[in-house]
C-alpha positions as CSV (number, residue, x, y, z in Angstrom):
1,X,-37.5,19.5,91.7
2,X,-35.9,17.3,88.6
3,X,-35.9,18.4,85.2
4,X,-37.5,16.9,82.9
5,X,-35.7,14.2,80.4
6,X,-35.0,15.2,77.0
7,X,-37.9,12.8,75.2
8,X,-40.5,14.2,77.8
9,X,-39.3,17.5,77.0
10,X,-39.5,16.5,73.3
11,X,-42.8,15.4,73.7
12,X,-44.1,18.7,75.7
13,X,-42.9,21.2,72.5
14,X,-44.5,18.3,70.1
15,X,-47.8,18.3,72.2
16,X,-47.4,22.3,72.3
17,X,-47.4,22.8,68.6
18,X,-50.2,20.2,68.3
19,X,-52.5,22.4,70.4
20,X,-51.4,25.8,68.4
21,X,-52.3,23.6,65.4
22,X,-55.4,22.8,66.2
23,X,-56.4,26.1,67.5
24,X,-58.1,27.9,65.2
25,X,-56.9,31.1,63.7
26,X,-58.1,34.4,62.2
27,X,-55.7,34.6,58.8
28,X,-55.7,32.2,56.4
29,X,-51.2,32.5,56.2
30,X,-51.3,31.8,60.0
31,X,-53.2,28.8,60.1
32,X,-51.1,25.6,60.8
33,X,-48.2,27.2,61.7
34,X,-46.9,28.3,65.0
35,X,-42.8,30.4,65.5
36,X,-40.5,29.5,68.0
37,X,-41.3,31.6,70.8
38,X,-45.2,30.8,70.8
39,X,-44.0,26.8,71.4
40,X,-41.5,27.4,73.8
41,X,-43.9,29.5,75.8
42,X,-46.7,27.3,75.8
43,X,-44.4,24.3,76.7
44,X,-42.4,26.4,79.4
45,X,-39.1,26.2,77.4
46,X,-36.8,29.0,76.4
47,X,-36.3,29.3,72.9
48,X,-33.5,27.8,72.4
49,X,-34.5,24.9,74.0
50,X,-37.0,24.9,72.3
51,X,-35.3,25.2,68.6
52,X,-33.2,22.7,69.3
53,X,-36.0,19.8,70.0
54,X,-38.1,21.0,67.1
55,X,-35.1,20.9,64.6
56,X,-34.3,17.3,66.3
57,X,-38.1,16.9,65.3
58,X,-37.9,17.8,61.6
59,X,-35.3,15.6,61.1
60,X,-37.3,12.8,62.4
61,X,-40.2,14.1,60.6
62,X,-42.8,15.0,62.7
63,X,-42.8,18.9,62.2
64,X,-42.6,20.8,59.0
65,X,-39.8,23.6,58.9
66,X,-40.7,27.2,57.1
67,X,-38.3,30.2,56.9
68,X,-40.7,33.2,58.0
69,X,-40.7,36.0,55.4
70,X,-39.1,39.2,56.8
71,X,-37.4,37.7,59.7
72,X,-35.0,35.6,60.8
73,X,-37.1,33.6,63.0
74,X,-39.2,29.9,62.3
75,X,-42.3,29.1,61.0
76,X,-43.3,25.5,62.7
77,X,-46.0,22.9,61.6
78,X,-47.3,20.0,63.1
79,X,-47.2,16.8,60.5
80,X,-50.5,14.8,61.4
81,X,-49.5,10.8,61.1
C-alpha cells in the first residue's frame, strides 16, 4: 500500500481538526481548540507529522496557533473561511 501525498495528508489533519472543531465540548477553554496528539490520532498521523503540516497550515492561514498554558505542547484551531 502507497502512502499518502503530502497535500492529501495535509488535507486529512485539516479535515481532522475541522471535526474536533465542530464537536462539541464540555468547558468553555476547550471549545475550538484541539493539541497535537488529538489531530494526529484522529488523522492516523504521528505527531510529528502531524506538527509539521499544521505549522505548514498556520503559515498559510488556515489554522490558528496557541501556546498551551503549563506545557510545552499546541493548542490548534480551525479558521472557518
Amino acid at each position: 500500500m502507497s502512502r499518502s501525498t503530502y497535500p492529501q495528508r495535509k488535507d486529512a489533519v485539516l479535515n481532522a481538526l475541522r471535526q474536533l472543531f465542530c464537536e462539541p465540548s464540555t468547558t468553555s477553554e476547550k471549545a475550538g481548540k484541539a493539541n497535537t496528539r488529538e489531530i494526529a490520532l484522529q488523522c492516523d498521523e504521528s505527531i510529528y507529522s502531524a506538527r509539521s503540516i499544521l505549522l505548514a497550515l498556520a503559515k498559510e492561514g488556515q489554522v490558528s496557533c496557541t501556546k498551551q498554558a503549563h506545557s510545552r505542547g499546541l493548542s490548534w484551531s480551525y479558521i472557518p473561511r
